[in-house]
C-alpha positions in Angstrom: 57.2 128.5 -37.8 54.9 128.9 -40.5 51.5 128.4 -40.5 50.3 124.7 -42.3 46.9 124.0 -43.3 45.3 120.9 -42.7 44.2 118.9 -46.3 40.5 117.3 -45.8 37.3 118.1 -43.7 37.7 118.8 -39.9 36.3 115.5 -38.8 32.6 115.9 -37.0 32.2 113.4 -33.8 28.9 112.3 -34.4 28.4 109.9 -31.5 25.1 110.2 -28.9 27.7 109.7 -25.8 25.1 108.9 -23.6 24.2 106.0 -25.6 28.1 105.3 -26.7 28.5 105.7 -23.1 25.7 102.7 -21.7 26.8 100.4 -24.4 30.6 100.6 -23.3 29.0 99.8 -19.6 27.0 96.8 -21.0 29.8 95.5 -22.6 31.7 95.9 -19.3 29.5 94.0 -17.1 29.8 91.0 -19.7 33.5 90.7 -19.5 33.3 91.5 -15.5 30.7 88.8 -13.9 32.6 87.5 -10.5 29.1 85.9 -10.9 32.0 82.9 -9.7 33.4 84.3 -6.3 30.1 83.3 -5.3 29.8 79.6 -6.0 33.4 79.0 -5.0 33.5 77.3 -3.1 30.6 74.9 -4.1 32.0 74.5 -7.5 35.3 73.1 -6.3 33.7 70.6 -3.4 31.5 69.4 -6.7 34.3 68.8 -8.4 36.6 67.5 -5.8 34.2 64.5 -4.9 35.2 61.4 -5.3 38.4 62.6 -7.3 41.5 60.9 -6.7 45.0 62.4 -6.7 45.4 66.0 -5.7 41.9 68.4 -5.5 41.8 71.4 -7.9 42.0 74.6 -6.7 39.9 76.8 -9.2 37.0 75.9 -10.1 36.1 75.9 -13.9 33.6 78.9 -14.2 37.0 80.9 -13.2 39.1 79.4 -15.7 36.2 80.3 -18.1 36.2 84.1 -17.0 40.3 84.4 -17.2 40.0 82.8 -21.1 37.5 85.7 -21.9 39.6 88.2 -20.4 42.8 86.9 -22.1 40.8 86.9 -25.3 40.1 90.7 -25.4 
C-alpha cells in the first residue's frame, strides 16, 4: 500500500487535563446526588398523609433525578 499524506495541521490537544479532568467530576456529582435515598422514606409518609386511594411509591425528588438523567 502506498504511503498517503494527511492534508491539514496535525491537530495539537490543548486541554489542562487536570482541570478538564475536575470539571468532568463536578459535572458528575450534579447529575449523581442520591441526596434522595436519604429522605425516603420521609418524603413518601409526607406525601402519603391524608391521601386517599392508593399511596405512592416514589417520592418526587426521585422522579426529579430520573428526568435529569433521561434528559442527558
Amino acid at each position: 500500500m502506498a504511503n498517503k499524506k494527511r492534508w491539514g495541521k496535525k491537530y495539537k490537544d490543548k486541554r489542562d487535563w487536570p482541570i478538564y479532568n475536575q470539571q468532568l467530576i463536578k459535572r458528575g456529582e450534579f447529575y449523581i446526588n442520591p441526596k434522595f435515598l436519604s429522605t425516603w422514606k420521609q418524603e413518601l409518609r409526607d406525601m402519603n398523609k391524608g391521601k386517599e386511594g392508593a399511596s405512592f411509591l416514589y417520592p418526587y425528588s426521585m422522579i426529579e433525578f430520573l428526568g435529569i438523567l433521561e434528559s442527558v
